[in-house]
BARO-140318 format. One record per atom (N, C-alpha, C, O): residue in three letters; x, y, z. Coordinates in pm, whole numbers. Layout:
REM BARO-140318
SITE   rest       c1       c2       c3
SITE    ALA        X        Y        Z
...
***
This chain:
REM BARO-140318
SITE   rest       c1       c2       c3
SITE    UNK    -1520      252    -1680
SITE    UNK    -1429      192    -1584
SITE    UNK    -1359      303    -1505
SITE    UNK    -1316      401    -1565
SITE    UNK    -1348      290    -1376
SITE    UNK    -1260      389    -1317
SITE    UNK    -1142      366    -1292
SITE    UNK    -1086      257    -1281
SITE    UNK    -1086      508    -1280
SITE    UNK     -919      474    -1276
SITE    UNK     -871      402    -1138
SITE    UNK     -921      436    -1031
SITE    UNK     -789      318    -1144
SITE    UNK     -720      266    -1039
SITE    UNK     -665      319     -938
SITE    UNK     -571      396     -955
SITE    UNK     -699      297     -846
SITE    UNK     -658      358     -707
SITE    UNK     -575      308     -662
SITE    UNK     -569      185     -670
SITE    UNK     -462      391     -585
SITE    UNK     -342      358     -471
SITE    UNK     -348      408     -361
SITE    UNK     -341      529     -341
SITE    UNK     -370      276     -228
SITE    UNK     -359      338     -122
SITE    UNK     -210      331      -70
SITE    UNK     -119      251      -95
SITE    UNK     -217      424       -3
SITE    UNK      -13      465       42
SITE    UNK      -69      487      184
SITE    UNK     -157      569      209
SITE    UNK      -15      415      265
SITE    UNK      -46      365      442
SITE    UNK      111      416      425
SITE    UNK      193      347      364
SITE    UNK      146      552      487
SITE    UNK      239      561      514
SITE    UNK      213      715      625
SITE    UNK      143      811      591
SITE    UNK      282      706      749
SITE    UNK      284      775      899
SITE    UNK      391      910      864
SITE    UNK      390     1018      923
SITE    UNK      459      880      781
SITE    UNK      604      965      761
SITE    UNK      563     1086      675
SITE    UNK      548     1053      558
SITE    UNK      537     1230      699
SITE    UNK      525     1331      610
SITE    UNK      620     1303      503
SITE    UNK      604     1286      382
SITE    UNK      737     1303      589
SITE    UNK      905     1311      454
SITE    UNK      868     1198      289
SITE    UNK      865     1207      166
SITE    UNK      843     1073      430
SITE    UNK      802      930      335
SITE    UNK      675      944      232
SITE    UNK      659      882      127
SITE    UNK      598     1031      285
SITE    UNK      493     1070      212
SITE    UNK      534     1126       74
SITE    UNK      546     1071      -36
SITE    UNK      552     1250      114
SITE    UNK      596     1364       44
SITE    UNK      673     1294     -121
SITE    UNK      636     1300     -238
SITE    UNK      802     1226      -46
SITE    UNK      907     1134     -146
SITE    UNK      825     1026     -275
SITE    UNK      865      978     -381
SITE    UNK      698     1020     -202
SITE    UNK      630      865     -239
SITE    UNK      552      890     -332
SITE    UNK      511      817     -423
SITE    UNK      514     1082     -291
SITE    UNK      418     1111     -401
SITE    UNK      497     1176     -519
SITE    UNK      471     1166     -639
SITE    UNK      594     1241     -464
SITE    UNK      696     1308     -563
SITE    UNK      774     1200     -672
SITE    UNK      826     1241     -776
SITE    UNK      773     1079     -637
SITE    UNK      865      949     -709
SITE    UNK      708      913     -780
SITE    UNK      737      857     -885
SITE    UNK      619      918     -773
SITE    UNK      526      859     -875
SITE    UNK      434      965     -928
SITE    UNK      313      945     -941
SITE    UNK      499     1088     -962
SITE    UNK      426     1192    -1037
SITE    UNK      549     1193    -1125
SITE    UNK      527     1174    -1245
SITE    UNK      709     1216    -1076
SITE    UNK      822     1161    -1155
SITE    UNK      805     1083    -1227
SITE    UNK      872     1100    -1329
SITE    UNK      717      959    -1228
SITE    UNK      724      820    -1270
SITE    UNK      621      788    -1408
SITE    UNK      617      700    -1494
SITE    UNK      538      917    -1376
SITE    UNK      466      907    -1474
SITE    UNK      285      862    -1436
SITE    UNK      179      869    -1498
SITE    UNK      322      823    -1322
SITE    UNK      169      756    -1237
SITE    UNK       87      845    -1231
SITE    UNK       82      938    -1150
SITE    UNK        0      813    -1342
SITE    UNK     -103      935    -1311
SITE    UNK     -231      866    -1179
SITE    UNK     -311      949    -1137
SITE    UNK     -236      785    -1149
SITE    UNK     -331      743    -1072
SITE    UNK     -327      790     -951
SITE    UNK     -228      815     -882
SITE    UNK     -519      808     -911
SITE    UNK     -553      877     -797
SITE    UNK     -501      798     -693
SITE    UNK     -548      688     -666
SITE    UNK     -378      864     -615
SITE    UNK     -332      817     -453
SITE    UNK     -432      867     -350
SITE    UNK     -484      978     -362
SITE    UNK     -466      767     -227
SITE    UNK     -526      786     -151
SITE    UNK     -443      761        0
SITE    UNK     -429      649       50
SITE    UNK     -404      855       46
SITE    UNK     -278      829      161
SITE    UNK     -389      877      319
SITE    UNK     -469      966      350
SITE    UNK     -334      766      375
SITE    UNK     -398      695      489
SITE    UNK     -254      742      597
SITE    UNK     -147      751      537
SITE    UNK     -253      765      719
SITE    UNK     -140      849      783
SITE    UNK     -153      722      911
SITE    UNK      -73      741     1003
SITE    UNK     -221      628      923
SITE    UNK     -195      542     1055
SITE    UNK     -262      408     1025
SITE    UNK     -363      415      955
SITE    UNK     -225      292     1064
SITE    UNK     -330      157     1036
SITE    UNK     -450      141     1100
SITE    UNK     -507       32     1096
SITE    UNK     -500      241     1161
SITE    UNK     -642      211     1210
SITE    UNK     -660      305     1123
SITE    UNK     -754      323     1200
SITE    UNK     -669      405     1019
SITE    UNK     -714      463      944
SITE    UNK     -713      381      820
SITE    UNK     -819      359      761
SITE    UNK     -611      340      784
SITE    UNK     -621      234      702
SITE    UNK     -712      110      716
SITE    UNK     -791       83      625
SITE    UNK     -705       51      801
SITE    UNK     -855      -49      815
SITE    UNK     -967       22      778
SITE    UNK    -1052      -17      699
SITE    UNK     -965      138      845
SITE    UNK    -1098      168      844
SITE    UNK    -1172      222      709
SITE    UNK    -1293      220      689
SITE    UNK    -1040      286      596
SITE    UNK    -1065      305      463
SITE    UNK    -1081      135      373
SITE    UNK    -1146      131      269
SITE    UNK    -1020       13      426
SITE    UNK    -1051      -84      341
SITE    UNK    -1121     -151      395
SITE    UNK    -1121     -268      355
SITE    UNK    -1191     -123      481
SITE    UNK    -1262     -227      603
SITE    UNK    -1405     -158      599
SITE    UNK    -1498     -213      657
SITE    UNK    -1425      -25      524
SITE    UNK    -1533       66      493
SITE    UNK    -1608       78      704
SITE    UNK    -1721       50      746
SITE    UNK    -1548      103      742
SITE    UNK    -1612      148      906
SITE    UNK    -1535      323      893
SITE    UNK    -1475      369      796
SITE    UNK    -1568      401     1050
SITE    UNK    -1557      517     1042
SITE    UNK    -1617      601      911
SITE    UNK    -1706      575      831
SITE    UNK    -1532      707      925
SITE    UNK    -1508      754      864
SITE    UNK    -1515      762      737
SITE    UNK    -1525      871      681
SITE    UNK    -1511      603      648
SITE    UNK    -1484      560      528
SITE    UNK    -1599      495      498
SITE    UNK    -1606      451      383
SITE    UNK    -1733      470      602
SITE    UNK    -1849      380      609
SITE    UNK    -1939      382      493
SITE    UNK    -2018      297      452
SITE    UNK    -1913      480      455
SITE    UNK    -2010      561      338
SITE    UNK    -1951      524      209
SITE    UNK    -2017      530      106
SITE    UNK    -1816      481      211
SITE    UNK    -1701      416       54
SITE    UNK    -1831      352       -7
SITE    UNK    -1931      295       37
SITE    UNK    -1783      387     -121
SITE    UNK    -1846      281     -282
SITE    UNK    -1755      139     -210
SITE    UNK    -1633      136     -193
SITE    UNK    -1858       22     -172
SITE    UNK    -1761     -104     -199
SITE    UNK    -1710     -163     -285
SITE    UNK    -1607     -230     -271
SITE    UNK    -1772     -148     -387
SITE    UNK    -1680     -135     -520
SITE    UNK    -1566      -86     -545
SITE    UNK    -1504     -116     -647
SITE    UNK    -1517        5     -445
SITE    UNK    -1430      103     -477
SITE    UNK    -1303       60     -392
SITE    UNK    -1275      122     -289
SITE    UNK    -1244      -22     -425
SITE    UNK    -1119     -123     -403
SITE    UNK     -984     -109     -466
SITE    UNK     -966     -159     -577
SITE    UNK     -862      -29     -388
SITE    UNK     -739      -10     -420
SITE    UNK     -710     -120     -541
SITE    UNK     -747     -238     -540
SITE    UNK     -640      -58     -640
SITE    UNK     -541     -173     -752
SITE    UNK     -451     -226     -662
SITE    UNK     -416     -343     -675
SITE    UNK     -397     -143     -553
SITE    UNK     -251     -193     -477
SITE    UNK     -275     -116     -385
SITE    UNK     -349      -18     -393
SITE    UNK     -205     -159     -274
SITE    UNK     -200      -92     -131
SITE    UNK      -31      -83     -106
SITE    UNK       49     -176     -119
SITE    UNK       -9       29      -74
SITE    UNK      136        4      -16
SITE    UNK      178       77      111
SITE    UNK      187      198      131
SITE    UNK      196        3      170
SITE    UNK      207      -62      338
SITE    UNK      300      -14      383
SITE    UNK      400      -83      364
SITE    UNK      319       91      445
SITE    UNK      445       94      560
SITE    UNK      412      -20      685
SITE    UNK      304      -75      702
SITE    UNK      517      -36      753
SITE    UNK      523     -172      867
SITE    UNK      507      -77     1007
SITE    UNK      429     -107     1098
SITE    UNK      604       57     1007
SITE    UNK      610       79     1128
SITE    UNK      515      206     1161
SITE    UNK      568      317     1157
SITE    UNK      378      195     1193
SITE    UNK      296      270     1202
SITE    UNK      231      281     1309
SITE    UNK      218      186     1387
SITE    UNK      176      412     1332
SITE    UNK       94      417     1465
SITE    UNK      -34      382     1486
SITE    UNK     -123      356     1405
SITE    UNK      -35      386     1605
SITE    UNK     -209      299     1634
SITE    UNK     -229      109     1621
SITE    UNK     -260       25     1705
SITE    UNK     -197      101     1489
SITE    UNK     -202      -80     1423
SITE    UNK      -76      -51     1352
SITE    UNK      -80       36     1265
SITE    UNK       43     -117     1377
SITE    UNK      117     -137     1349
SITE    UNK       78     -206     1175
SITE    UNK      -41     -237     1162
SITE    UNK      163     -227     1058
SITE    UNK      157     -285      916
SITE    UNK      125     -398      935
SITE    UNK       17     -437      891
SITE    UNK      214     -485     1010
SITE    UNK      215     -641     1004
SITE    UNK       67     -680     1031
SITE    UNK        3     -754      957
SITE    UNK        2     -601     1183
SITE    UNK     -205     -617     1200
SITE    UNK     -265     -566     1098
SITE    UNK     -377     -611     1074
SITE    UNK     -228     -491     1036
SITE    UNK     -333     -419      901
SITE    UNK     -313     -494      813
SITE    UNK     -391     -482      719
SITE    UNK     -205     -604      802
SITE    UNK     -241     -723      682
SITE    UNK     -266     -806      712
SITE    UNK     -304     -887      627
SITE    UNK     -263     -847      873
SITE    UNK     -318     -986      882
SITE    UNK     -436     -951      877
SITE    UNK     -500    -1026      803
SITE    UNK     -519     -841      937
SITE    UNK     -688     -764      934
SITE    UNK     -706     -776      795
SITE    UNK     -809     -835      762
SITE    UNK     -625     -733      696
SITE    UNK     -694     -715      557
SITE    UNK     -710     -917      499
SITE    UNK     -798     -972      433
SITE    UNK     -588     -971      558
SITE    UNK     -566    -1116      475
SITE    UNK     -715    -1209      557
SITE    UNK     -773    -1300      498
SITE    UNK     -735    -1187      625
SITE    UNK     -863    -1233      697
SITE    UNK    -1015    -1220      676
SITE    UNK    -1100    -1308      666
SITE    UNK    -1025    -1073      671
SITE    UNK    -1144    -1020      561
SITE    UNK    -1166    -1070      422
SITE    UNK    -1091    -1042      328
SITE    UNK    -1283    -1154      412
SITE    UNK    -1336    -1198      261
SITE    UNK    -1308    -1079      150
SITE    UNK    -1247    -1102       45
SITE    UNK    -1359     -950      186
SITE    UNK    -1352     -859      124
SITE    UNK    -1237     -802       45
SITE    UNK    -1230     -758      -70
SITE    UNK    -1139     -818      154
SITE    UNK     -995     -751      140
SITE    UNK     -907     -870      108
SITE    UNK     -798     -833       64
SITE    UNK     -921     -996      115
SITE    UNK     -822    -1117      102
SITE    UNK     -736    -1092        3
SITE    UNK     -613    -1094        7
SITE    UNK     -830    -1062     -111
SITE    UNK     -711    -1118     -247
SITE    UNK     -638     -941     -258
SITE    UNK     -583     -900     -359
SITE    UNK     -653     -876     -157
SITE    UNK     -613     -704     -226
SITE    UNK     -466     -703     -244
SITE    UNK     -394     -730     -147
SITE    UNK     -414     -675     -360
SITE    UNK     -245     -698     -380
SITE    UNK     -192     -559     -240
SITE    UNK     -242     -448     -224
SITE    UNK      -80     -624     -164
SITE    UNK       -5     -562      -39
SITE    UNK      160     -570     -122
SITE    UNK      232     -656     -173
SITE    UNK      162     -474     -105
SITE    UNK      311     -410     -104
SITE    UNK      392     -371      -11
SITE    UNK      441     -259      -21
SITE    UNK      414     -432       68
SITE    UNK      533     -391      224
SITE    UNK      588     -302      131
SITE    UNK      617     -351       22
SITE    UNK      618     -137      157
SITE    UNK      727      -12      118
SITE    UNK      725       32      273
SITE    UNK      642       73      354
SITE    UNK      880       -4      270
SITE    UNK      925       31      397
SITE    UNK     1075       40      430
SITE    UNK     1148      -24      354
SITE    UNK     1132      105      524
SITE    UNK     1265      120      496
SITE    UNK     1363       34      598
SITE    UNK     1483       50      619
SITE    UNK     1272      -61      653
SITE    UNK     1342     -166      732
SITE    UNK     1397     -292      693
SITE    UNK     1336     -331      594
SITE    UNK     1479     -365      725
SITE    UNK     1590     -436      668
SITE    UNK     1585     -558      751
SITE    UNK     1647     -661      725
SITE    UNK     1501     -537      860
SITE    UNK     1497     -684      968
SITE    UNK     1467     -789      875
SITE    UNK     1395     -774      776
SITE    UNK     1526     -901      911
SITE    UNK     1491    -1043      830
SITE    UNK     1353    -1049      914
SITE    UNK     1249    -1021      854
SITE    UNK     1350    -1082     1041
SITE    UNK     1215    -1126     1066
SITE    UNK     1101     -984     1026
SITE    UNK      987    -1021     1001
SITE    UNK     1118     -874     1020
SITE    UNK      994     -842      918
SITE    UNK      927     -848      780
SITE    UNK      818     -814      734
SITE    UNK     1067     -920      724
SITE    UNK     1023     -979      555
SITE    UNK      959    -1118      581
SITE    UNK      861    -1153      516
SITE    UNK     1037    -1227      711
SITE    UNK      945    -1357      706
SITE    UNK      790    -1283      749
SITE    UNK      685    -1294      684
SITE    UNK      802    -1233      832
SITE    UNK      673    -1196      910
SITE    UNK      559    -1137      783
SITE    UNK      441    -1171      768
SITE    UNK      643    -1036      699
SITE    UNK      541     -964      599
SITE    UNK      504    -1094      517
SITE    UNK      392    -1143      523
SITE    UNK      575    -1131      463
SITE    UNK      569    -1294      360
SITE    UNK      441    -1367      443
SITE    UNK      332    -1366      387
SITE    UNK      452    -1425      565
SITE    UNK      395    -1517      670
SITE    UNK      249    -1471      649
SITE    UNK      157    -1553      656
SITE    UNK      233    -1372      628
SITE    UNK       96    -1267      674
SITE    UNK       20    -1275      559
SITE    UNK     -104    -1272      560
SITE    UNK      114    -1288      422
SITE    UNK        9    -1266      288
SITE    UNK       35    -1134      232
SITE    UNK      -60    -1072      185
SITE    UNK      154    -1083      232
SITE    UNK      233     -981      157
SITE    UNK      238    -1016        0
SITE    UNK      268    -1127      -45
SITE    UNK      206     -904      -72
SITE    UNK      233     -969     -266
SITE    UNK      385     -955     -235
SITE    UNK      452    -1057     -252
SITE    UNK      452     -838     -189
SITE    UNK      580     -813     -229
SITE    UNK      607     -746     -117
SITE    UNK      529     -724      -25
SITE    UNK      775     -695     -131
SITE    UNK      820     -630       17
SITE    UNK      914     -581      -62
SITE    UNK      965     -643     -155
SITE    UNK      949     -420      -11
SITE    UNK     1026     -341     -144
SITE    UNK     1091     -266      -14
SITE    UNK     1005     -222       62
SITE    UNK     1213     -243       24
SITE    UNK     1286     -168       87
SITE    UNK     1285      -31        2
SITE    UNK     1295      -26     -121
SITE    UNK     1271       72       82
SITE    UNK     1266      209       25
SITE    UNK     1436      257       30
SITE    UNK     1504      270      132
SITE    UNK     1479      281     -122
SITE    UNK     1618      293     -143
SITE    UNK     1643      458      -65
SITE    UNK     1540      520      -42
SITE    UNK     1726      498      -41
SITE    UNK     1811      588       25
SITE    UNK     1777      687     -115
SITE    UNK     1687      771     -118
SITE    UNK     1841      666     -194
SITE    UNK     1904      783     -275
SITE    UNK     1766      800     -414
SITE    UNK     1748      717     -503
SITE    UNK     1688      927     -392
SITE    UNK     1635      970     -482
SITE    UNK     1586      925     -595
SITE    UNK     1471      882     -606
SITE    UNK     1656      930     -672
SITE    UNK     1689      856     -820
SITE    UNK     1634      725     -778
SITE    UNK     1518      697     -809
SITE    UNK     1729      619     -692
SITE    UNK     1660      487     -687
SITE    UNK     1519      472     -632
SITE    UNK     1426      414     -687
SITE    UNK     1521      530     -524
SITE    UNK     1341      559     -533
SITE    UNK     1240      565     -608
SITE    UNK     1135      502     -607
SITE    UNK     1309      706     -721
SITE    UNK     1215      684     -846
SITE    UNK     1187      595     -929
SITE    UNK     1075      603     -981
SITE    UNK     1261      503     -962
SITE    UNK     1308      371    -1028
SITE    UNK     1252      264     -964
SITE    UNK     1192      185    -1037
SITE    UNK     1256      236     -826
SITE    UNK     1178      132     -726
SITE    UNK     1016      180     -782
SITE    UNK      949      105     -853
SITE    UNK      970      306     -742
SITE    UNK      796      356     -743
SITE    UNK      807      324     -923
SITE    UNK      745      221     -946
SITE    UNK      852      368    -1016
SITE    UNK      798      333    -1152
SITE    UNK      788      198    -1172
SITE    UNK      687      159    -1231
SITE    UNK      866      117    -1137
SITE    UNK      881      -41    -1142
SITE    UNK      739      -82    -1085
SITE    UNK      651     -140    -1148
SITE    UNK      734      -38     -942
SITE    UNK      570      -71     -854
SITE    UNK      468      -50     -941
SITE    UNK      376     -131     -955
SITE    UNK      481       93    -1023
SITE    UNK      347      138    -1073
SITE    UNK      345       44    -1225
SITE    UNK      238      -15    -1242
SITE    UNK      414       30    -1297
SITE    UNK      427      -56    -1416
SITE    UNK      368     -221    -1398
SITE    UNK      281     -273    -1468
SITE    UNK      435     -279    -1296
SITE    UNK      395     -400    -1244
SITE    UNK      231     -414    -1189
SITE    UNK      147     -486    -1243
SITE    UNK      213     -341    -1090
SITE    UNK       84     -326     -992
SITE    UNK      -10     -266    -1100
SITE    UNK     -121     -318    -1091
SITE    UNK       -5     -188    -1185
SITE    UNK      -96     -106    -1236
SITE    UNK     -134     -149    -1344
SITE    UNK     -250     -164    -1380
SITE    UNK      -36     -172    -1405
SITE    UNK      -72     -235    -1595
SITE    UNK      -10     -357    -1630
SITE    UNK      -74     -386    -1731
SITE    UNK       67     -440    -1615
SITE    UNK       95     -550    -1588
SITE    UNK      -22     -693    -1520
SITE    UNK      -78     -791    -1568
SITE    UNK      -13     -629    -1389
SITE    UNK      -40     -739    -1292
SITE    UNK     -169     -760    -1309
SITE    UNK     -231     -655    -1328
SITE    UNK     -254     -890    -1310
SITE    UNK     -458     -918    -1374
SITE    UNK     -429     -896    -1209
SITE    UNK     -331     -940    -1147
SITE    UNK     -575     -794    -1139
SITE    UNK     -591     -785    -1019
SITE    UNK     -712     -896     -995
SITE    UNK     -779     -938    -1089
SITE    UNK     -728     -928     -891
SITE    UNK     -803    -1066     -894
SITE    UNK     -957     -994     -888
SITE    UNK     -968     -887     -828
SITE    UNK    -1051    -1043     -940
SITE    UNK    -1211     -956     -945
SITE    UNK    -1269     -966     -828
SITE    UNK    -1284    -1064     -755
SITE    UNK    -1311     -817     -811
SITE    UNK    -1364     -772     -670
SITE    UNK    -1523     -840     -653
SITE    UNK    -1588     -819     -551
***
């Protein structure tokens, strides 16, 4: 069996950086696969470009979604993924540091598992990403690919 994969769709070096540093903190040993824009992201779960050549088998445990991204904005990279047979059931994690009500109805509306505001202060960060990785990783039955 192979180890579980995390894709991290996140545009932000800083956000990056924090996201990988809070789940090596956390204990997550699982291989992250960080995607820097949503047309890169389609194109890693959508197996085109670049990514054409992916094992299809080879399907994130969890995806976690920034909203405000370049190229395809979050909210099109989940309605693209919730549409695709392939990608339908893939658990989505909105991690993002926006607070708009209409981007939680909108993420919800779209076929979001969850929507996790990225806390300010360090520490809670780390505590938000171990919670994600405990739940998403060993917890949660992922639905069969």
């Amino acid at each position: 069996m192979t180890q579980k994969k995390i894709l991290l769709v996140e545009d932000n070096a800083d956000d990056e950086a924090l996201t990988l540093r809070a789940l090596t903190k956390s204990r997550v040993a699982n291989e992250v696969v960080v995607v820097r824009d949503g047309a890169e992201a389609l194109d890693y779960l959508l197996w085109r470009g670049a990514y054409a050549d992916r094992d299809p088998l080879d399907i994130p445990q969890v995806t976690l979604l920034d909203l405000k991204l370049p190229k395809v904005d979050g909210l099109e990279v989940l309605r693209q993924i919730r549409s695709d047979p392939r990608t339908k059931m893939l658990p989505v994690v909105i991690l993002t540091s926006s607070r708009e009500e209409q981007d939680i109805i909108a993420a919800y509306s779209n076929g979001a598992n969850s929507y996790v505001r990225k806390p300010v202060d360090f520490n809670q960060f780390v505590d938000a990403i171990k919670q994600l990785g405990l739940y998403w990783l060993i917890l949660n039955e992922a639905p069969p690919h």
